[in-house]
C-alpha positions, 0 to 999 in steps of 0.5 A, spaced: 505 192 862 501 186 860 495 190 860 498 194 855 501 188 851 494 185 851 491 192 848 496 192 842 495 185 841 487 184 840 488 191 836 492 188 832 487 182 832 481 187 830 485 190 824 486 182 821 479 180 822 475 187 821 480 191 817 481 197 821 480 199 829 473 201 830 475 206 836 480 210 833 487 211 837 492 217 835 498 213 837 501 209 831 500 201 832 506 197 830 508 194 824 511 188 827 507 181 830 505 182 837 506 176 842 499 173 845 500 175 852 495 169 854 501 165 856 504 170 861 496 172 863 497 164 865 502 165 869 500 170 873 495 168 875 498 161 877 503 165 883 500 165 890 501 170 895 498 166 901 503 160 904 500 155 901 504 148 906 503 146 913 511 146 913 512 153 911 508 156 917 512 154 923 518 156 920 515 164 918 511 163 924 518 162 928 522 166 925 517 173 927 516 170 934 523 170 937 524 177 936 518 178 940 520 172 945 527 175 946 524 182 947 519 180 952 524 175 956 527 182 958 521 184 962 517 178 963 518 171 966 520 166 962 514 161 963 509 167 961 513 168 956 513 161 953 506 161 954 504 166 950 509 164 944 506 156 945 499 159 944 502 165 938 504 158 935 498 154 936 493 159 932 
């Protein structure tokens, strides 16, 4: 959608600077003003995707791990257990 957006925009910016489109498009282009997507482009590419604090690692890691831990405390020791979340944890 922003491509799209960003497409009609500098279209429009091609027909005010040099009167028409060199490339011609048989879609009808708009008549009304067209926002600048340069704004909301910014701001994409502002976003993370990746966990970015420390604090926020123990939690996620914490909270994919104890499934795991309850599901191998039925068949394993609780020491190797605690031993292979410690070093799941410590990664």
């Amino acid at each position: 959608m922003l491509g799209a957006q960003a497409t009609r925009y500098h279209r429009a910016a091609e027909r005010k600077s040099v009167g028409r489109n060199i490339f011609e498009d048989p879609t009808p282009e708009p008549t009304d003003d067209i926002p600048d997507p340069s704004k909301l482009y910014e701001a994409t590419q502002k976003l993370k995707t990746v966990l970015v604090s420390r604090e926020a690692v123990v939690p996620v890691a914490a909270a994919a791990l104890i499934p795991f831990a309850v599901a191998g405390a039925t068949k394993l020791p609780y020491k190797e257990v605690f031993s292979v979340m410690k070093k799941l944890l410590l990664l």
